[in-house]
PDB file as gemmi writes it, atoms N, CA and C in Angstrom:
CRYST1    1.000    1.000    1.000  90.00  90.00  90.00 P 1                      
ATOM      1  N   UNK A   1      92.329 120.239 102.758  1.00  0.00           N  
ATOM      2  CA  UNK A   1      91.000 120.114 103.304  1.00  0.00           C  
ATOM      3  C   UNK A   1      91.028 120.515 104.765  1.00  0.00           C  
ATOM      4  N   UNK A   2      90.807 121.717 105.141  1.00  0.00           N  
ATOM      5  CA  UNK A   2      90.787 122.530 106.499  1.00  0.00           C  
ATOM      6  C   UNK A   2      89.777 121.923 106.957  1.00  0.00           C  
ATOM      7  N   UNK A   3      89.881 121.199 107.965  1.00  0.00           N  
ATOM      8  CA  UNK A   3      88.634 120.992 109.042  1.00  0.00           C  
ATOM      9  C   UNK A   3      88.552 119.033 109.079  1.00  0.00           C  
ATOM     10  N   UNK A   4      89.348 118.953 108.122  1.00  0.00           N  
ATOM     11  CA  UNK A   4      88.668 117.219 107.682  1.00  0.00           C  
ATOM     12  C   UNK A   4      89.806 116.585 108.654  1.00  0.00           C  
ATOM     13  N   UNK A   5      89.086 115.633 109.638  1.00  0.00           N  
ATOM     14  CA  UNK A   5      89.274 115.006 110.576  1.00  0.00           C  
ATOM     15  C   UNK A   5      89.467 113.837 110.828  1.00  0.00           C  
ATOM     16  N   UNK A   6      90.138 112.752 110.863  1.00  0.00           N  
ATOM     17  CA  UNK A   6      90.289 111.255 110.917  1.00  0.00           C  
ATOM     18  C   UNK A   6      88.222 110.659 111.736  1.00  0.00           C  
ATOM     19  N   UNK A   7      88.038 111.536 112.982  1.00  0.00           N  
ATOM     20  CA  UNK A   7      86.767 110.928 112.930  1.00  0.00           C  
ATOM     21  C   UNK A   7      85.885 111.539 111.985  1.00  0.00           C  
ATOM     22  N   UNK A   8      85.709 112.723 111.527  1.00  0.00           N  
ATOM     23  CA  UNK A   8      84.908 112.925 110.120  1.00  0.00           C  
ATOM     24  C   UNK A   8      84.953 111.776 109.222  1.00  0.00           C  
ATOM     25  N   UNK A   9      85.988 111.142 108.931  1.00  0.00           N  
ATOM     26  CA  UNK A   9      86.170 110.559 108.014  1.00  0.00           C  
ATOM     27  C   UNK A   9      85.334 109.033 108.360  1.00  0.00           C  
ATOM     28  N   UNK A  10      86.170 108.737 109.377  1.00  0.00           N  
ATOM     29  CA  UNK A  10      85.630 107.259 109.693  1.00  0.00           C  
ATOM     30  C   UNK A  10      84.699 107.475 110.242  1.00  0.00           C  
ATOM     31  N   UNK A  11      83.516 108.439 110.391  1.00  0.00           N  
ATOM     32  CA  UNK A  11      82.000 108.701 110.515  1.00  0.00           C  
ATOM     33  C   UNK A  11      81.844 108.511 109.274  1.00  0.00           C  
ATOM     34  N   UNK A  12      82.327 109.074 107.802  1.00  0.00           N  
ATOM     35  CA  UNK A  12      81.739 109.074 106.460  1.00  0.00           C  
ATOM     36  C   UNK A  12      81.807 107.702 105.756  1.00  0.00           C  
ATOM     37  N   UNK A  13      82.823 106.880 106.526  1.00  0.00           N  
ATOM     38  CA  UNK A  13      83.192 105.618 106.136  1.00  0.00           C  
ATOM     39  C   UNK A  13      81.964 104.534 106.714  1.00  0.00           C  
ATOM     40  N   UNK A  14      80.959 105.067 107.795  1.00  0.00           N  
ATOM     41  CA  UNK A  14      79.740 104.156 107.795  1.00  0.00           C  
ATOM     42  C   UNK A  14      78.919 104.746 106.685  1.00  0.00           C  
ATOM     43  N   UNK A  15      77.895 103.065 107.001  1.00  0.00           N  
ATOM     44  CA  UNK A  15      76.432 103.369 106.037  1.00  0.00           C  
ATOM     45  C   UNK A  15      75.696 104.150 106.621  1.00  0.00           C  
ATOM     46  N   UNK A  16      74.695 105.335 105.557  1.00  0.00           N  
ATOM     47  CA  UNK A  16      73.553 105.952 106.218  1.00  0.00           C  
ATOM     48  C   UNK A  16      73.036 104.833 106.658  1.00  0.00           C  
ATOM     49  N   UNK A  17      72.656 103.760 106.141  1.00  0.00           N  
ATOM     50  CA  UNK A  17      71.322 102.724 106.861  1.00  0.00           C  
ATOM     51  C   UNK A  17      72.446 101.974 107.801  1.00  0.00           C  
ATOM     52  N   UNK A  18      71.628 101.645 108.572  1.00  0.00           N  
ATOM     53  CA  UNK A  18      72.299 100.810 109.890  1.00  0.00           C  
ATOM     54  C   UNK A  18      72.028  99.608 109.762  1.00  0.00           C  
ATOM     55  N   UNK A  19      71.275  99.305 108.895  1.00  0.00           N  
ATOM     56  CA  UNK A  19      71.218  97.963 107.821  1.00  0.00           C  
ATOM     57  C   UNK A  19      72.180  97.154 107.326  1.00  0.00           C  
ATOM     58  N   UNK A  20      73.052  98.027 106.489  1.00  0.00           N  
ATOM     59  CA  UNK A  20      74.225  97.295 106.339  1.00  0.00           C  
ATOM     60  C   UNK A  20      75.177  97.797 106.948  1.00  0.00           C  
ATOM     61  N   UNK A  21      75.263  97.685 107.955  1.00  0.00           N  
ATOM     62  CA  UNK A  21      76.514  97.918 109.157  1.00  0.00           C  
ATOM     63  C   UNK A  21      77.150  96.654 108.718  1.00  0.00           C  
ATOM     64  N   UNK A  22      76.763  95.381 109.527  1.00  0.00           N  
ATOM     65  CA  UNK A  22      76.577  94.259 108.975  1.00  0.00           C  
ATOM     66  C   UNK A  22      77.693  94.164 107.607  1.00  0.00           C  
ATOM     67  N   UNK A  23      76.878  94.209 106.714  1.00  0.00           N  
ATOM     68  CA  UNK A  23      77.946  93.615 105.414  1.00  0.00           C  
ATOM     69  C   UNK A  23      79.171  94.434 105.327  1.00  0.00           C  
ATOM     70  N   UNK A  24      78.650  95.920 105.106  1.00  0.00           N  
ATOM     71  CA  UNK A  24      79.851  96.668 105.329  1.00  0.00           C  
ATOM     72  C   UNK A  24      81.165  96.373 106.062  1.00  0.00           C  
ATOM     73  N   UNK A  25      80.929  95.573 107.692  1.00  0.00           N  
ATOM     74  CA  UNK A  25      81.767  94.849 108.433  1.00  0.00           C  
ATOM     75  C   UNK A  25      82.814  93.643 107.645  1.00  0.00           C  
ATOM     76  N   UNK A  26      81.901  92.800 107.445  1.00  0.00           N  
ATOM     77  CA  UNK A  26      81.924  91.712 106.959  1.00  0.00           C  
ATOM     78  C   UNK A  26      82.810  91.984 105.871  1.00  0.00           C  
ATOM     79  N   UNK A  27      82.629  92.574 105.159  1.00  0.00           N  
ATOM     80  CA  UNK A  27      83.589  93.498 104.197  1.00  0.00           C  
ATOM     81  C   UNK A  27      84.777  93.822 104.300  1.00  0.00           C  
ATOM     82  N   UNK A  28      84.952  94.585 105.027  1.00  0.00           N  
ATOM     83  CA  UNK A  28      86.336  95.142 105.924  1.00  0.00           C  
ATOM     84  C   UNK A  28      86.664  94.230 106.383  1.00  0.00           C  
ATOM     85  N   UNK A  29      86.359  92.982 106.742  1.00  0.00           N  
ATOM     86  CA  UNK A  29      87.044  91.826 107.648  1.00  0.00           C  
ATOM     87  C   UNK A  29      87.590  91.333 106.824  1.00  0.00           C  
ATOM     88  N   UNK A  30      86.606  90.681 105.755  1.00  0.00           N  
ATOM     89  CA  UNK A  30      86.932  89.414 105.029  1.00  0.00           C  
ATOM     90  C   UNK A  30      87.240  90.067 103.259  1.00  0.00           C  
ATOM     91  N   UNK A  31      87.223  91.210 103.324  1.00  0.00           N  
ATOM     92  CA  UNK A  31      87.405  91.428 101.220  1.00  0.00           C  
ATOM     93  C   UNK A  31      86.541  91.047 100.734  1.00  0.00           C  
ATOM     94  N   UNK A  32      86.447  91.411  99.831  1.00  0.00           N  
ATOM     95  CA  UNK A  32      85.233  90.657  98.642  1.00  0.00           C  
ATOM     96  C   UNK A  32      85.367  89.437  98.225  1.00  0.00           C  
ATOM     97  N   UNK A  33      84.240  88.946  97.976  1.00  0.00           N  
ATOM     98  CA  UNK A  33      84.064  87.188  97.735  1.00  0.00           C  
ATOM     99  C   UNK A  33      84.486  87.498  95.948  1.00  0.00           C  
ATOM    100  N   UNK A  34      85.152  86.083  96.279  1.00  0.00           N  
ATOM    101  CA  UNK A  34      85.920  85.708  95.113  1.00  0.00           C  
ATOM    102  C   UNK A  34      84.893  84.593  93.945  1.00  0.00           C  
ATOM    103  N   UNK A  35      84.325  84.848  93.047  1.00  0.00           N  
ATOM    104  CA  UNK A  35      83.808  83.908  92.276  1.00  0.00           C  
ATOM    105  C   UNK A  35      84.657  82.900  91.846  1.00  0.00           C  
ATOM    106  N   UNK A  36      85.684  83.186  91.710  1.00  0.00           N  
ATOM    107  CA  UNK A  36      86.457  81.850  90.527  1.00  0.00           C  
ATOM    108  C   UNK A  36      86.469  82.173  89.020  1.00  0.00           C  
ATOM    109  N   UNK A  37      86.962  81.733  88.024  1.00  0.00           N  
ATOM    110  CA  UNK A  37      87.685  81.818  87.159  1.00  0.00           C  
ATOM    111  C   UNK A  37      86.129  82.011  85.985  1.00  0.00           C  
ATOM    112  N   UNK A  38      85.677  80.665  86.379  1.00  0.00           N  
ATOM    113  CA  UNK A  38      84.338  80.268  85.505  1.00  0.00           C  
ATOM    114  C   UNK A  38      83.339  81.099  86.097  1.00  0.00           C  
ATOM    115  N   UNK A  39      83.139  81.277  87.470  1.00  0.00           N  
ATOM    116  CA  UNK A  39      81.971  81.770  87.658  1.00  0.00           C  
ATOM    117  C   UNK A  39      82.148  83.558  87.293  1.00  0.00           C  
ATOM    118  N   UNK A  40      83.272  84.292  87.188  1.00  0.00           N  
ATOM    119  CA  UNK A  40      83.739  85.276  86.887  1.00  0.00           C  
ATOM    120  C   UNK A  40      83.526  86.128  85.555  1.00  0.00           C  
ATOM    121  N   UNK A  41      83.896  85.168  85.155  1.00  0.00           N  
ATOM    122  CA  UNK A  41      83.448  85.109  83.356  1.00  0.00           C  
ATOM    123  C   UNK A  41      81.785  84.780  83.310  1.00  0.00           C  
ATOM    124  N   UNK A  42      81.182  84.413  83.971  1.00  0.00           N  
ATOM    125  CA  UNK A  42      79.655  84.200  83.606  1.00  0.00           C  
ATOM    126  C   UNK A  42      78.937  85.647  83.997  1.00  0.00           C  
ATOM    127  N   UNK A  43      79.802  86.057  85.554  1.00  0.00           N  
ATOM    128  CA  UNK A  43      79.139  87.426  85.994  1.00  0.00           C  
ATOM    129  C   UNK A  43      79.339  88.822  84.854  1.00  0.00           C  
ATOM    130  N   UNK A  44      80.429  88.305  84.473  1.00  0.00           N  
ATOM    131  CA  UNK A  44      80.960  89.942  82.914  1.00  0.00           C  
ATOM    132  C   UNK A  44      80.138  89.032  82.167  1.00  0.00           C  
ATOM    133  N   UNK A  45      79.767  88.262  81.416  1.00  0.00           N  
ATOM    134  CA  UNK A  45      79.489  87.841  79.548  1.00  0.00           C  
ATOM    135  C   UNK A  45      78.001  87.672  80.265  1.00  0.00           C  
ATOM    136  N   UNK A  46      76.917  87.141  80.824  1.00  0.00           N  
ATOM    137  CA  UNK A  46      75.552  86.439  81.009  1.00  0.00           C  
ATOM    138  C   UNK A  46      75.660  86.074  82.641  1.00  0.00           C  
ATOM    139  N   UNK A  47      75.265  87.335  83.021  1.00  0.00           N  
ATOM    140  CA  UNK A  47      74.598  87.348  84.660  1.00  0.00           C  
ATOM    141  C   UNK A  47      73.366  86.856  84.875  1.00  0.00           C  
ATOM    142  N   UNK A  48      72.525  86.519  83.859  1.00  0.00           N  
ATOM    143  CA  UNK A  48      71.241  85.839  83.915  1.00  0.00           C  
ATOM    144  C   UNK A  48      71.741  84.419  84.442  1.00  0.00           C  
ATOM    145  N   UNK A  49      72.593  83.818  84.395  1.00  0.00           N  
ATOM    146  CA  UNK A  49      73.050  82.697  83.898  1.00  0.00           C  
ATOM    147  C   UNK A  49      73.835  82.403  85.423  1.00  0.00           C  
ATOM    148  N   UNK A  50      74.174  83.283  86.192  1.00  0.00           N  
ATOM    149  CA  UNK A  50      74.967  83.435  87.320  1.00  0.00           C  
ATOM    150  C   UNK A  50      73.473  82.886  88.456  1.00  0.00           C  
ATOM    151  N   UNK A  51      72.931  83.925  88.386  1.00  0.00           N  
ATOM    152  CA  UNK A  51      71.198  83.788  88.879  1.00  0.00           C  
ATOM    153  C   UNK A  51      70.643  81.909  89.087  1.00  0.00           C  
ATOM    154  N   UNK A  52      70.680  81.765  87.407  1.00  0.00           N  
ATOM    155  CA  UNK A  52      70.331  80.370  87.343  1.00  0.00           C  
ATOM    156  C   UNK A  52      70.571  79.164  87.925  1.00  0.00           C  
ATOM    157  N   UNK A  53      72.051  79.621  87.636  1.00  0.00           N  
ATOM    158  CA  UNK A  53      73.237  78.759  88.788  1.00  0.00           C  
ATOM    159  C   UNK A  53      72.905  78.017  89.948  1.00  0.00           C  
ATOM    160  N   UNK A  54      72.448  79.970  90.610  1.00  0.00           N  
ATOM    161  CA  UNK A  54      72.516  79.714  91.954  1.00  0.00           C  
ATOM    162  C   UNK A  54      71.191  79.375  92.916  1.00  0.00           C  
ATOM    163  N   UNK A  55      69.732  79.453  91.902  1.00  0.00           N  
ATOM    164  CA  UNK A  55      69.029  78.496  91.989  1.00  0.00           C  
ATOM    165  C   UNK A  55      69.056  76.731  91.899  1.00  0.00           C  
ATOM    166  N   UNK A  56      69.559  76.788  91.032  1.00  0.00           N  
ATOM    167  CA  UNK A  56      69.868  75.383  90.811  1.00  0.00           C  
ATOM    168  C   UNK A  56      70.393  74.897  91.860  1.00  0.00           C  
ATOM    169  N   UNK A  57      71.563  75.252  92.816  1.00  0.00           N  
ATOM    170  CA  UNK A  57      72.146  74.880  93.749  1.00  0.00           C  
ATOM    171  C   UNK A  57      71.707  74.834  94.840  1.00  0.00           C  
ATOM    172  N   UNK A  58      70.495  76.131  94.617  1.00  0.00           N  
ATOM    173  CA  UNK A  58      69.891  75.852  96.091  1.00  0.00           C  
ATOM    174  C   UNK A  58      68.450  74.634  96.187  1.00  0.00           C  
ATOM    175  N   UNK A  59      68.280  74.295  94.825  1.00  0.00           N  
ATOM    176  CA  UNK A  59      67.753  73.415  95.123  1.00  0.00           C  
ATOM    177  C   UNK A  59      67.846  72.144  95.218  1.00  0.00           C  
ATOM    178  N   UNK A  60      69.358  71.818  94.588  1.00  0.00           N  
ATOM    179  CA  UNK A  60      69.797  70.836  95.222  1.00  0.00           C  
ATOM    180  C   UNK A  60      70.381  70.465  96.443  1.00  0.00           C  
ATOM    181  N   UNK A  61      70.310  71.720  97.030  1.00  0.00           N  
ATOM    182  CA  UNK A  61      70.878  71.442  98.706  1.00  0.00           C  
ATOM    183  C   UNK A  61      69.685  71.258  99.225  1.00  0.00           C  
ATOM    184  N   UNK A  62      67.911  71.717  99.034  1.00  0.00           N  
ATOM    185  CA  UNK A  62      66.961  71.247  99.419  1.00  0.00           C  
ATOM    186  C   UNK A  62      66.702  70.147  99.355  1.00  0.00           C  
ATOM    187  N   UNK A  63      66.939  69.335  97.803  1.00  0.00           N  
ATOM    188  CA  UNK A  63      66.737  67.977  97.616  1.00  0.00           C  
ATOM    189  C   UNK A  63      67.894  66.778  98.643  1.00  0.00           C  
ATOM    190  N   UNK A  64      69.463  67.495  99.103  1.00  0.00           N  
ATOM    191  CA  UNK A  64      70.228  66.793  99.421  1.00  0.00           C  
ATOM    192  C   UNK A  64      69.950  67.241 101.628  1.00  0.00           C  
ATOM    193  N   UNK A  65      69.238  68.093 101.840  1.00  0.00           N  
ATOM    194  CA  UNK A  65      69.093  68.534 103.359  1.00  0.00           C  
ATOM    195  C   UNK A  65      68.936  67.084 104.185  1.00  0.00           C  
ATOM    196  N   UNK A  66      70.291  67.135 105.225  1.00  0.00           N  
ATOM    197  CA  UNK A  66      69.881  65.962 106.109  1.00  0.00           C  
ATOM    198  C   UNK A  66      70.928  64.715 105.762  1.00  0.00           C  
ATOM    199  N   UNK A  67      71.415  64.265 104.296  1.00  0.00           N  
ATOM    200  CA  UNK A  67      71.858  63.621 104.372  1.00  0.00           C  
ATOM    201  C   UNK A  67      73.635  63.642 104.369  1.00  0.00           C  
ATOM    202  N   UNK A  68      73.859  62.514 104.824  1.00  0.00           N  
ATOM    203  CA  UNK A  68      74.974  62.372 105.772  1.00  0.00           C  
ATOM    204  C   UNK A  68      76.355  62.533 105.021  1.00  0.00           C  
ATOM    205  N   UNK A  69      76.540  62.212 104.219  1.00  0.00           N  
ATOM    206  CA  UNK A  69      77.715  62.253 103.177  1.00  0.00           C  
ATOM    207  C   UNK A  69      77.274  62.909 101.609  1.00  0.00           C  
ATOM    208  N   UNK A  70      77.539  63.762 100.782  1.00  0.00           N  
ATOM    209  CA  UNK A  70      77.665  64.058  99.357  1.00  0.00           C  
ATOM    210  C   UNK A  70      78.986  64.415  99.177  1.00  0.00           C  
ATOM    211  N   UNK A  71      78.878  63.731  97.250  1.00  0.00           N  
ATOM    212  CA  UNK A  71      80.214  64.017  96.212  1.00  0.00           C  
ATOM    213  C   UNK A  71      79.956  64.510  95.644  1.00  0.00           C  
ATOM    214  N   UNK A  72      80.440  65.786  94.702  1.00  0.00           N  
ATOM    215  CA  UNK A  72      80.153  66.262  93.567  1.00  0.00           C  
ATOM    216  C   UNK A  72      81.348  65.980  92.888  1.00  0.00           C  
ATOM    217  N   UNK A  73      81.290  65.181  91.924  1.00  0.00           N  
ATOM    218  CA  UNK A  73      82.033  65.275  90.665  1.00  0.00           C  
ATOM    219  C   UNK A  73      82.034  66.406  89.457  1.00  0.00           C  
ATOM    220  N   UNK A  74      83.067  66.596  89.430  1.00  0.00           N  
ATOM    221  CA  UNK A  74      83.459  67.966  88.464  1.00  0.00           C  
ATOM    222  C   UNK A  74      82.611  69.543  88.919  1.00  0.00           C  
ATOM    223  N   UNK A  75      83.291  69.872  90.198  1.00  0.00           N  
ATOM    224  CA  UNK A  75      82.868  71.080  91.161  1.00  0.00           C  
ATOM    225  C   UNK A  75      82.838  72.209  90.075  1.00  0.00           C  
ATOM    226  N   UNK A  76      83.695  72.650  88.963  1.00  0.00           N  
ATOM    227  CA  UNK A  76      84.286  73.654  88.476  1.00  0.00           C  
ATOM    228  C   UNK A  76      84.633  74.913  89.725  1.00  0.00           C  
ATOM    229  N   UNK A  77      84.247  76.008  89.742  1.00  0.00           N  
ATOM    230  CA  UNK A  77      84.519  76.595  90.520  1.00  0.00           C  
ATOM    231  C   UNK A  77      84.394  76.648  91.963  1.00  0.00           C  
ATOM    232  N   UNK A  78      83.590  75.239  91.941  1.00  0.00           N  
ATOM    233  CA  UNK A  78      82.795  74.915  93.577  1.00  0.00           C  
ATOM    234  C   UNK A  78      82.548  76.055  94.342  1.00  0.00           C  
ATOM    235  N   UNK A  79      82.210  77.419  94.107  1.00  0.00           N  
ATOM    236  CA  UNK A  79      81.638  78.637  94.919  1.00  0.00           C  
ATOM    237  C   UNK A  79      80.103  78.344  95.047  1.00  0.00           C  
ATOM    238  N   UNK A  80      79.697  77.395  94.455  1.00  0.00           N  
ATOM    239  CA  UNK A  80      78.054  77.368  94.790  1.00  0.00           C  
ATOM    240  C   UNK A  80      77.883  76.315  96.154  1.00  0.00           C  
ATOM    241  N   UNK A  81      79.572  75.566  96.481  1.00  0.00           N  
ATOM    242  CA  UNK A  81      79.465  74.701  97.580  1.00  0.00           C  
ATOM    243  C   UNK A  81      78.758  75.367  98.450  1.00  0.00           C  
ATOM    244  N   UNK A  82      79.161  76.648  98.543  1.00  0.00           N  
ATOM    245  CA  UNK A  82      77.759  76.596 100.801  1.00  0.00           C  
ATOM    246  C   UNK A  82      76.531  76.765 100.205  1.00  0.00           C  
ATOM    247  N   UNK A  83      76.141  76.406  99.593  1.00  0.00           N  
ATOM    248  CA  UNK A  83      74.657  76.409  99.873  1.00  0.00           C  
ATOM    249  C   UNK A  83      74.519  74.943 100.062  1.00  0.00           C  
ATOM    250  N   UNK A  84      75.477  74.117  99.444  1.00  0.00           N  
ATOM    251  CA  UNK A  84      74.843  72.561  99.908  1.00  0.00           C  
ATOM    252  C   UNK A  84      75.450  72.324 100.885  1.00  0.00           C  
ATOM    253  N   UNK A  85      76.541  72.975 101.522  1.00  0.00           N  
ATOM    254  CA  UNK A  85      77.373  72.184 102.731  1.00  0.00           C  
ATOM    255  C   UNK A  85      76.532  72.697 103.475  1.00  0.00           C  
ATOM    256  N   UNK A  86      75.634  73.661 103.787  1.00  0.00           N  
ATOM    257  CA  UNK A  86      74.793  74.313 104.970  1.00  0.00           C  
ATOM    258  C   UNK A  86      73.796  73.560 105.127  1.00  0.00           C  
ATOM    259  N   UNK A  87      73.750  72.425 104.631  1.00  0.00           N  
ATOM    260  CA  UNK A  87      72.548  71.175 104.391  1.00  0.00           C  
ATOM    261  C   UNK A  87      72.858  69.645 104.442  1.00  0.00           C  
ATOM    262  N   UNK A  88      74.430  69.276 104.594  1.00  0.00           N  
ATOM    263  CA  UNK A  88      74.369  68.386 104.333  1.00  0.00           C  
ATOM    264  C   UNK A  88      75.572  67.977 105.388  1.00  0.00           C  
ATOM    265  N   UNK A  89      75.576  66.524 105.894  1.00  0.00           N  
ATOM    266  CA  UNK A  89      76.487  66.280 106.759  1.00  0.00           C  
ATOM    267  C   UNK A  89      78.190  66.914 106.550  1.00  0.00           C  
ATOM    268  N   UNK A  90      78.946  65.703 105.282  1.00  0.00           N  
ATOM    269  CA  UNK A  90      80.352  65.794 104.961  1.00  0.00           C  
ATOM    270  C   UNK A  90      79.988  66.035 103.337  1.00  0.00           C  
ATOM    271  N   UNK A  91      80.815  66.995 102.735  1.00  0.00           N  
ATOM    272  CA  UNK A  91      80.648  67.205 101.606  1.00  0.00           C  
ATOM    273  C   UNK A  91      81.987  67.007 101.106  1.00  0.00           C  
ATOM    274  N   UNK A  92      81.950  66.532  99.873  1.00  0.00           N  
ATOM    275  CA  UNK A  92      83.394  66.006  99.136  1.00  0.00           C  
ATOM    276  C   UNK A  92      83.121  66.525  97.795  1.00  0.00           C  
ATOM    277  N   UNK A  93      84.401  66.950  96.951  1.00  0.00           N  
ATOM    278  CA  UNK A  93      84.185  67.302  95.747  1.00  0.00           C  
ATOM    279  C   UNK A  93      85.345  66.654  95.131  1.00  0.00           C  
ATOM    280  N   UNK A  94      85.277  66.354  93.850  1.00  0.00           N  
ATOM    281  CA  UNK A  94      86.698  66.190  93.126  1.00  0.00           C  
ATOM    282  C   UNK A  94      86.080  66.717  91.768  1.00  0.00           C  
ATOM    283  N   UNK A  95      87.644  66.466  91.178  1.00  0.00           N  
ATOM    284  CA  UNK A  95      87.740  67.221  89.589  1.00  0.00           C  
ATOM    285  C   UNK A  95      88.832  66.532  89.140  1.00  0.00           C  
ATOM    286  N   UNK A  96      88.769  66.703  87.892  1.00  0.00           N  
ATOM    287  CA  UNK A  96      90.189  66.248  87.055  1.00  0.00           C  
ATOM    288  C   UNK A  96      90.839  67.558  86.525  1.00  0.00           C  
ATOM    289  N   UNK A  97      90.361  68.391  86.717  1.00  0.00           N  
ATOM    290  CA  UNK A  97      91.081  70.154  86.379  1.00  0.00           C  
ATOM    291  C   UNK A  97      91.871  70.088  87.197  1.00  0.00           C  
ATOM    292  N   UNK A  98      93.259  70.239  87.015  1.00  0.00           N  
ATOM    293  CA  UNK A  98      94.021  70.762  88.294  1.00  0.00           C  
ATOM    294  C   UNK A  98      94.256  71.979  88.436  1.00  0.00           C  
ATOM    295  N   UNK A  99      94.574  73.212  87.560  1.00  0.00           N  
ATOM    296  CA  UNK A  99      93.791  74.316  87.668  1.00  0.00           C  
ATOM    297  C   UNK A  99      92.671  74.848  88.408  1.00  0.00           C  
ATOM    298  N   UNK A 100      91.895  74.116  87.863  1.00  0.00           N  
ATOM    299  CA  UNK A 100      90.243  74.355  89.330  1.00  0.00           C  
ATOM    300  C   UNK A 100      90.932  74.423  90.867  1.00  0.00           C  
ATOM    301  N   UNK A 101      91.154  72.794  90.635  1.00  0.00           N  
ATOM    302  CA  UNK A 101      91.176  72.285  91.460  1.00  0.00           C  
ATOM    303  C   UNK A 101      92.545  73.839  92.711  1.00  0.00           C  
ATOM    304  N   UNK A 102      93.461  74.223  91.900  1.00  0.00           N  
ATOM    305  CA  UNK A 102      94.038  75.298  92.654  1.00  0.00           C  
ATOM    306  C   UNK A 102      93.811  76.441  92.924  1.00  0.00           C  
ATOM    307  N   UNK A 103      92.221  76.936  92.120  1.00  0.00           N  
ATOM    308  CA  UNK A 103      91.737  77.711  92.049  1.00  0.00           C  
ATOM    309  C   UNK A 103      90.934  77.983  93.623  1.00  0.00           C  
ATOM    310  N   UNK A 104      90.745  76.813  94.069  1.00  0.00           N  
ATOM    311  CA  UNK A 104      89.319  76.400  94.808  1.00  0.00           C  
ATOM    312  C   UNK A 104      90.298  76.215  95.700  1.00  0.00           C  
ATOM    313  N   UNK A 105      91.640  75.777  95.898  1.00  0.00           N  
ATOM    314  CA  UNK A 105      92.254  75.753  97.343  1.00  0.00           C  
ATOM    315  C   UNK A 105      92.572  77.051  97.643  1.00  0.00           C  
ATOM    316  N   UNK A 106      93.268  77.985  96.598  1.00  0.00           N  
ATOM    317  CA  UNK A 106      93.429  79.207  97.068  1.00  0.00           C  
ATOM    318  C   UNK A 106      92.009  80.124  97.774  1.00  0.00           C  
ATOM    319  N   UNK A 107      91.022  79.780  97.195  1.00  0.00           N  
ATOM    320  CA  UNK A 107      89.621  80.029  97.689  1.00  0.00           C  
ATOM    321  C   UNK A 107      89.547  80.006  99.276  1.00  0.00           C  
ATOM    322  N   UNK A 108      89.537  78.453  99.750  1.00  0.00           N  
ATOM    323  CA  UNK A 108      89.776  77.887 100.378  1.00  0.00           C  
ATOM    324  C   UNK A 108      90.459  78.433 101.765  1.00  0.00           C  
ATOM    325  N   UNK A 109      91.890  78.664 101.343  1.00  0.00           N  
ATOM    326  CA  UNK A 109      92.780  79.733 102.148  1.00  0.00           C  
ATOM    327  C   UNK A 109      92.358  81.152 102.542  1.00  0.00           C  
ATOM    328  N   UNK A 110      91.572  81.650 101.739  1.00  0.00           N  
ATOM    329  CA  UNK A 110      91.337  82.953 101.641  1.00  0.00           C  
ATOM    330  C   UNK A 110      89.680  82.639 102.806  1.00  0.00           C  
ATOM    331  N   UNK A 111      89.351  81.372 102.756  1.00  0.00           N  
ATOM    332  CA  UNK A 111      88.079  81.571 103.506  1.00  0.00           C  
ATOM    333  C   UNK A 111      86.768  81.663 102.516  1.00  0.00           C  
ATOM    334  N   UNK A 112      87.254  81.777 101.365  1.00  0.00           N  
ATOM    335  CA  UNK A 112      85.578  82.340 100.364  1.00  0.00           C  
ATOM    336  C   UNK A 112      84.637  80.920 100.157  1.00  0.00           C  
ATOM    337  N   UNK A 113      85.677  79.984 100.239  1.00  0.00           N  
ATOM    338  CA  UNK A 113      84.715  78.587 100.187  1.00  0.00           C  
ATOM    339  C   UNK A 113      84.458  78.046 101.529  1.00  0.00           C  
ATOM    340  N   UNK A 114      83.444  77.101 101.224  1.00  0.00           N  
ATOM    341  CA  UNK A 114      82.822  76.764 102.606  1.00  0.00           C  
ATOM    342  C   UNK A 114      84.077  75.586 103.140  1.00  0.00           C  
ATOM    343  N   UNK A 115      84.366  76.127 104.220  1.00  0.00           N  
ATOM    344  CA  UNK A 115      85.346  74.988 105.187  1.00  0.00           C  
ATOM    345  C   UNK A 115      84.706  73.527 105.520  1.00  0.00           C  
ATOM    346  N   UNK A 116      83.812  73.355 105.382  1.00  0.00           N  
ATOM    347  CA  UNK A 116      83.276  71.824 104.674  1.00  0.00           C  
ATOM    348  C   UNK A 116      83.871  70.874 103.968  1.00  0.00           C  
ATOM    349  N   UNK A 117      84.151  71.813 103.360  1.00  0.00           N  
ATOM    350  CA  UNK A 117      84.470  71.024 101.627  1.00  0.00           C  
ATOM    351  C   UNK A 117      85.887  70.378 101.692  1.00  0.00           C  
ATOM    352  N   UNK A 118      85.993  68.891 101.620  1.00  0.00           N  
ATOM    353  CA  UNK A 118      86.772  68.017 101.523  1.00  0.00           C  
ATOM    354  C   UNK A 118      87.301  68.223  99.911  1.00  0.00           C  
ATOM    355  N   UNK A 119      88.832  68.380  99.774  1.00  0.00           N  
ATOM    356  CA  UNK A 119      89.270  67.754  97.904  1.00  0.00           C  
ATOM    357  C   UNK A 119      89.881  66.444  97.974  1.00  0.00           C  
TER     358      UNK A 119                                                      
END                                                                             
């Protein structure tokens, strides 16, 4: 490729829209967000169902906004945690999966779950 240039390139490597500069960044920083095991399998077999989810969650972080302590018992993949930790004082989760439960620390490490979240 005669002419092709390291800045050609990393000019072709932005977005036309300057819109998502932004995620694009965010991207390159952080990798792609990790669903989890369960929520993974819902996005391939019934993405309607992924959607639903994540209504549901946000309206229980509306119903929970303000208050000072929440538990969720049996998190499964706990990736729907930030929408309630962005609402709620201390958030705690447990499970009896220990699987999950290593699923969601490696999460955790990686940054994809909300740093809130007490196990």
């Amino acid at each position: 490729m005669q002419g092709f240039t390291k800045d050609l390139y990393v000019h072709a490597m932005k977005p036309h829209e300057n819109q998502y500069a932004d995620h694009f960044g965010d991207y390159d920083n952080m990798g792609p967000a990790f669903l989890g095991p369960m929520l993974s399998d819902t996005w391939r077999n019934d993405p309607k169902k992924l959607g639903i989810k994540l209504s549901r969650y946000e309206t229980v972080s509306k119903l929970l906004s303000g208050k000072k302590k929440v538990l969720e018992i049996d998190y499964g993949d706990n990736w729907t945690s930030k929408l309630v930790c962005r609402e709620v004082g201390d958030y705690y989760a447990i499970d009896v999966d220990i699987l999950l439960k290593f699923h969601v620390e490696q999460a955790l490490k990686r940054g994809q779950n909300s740093r809130d979240l007490q196990l």
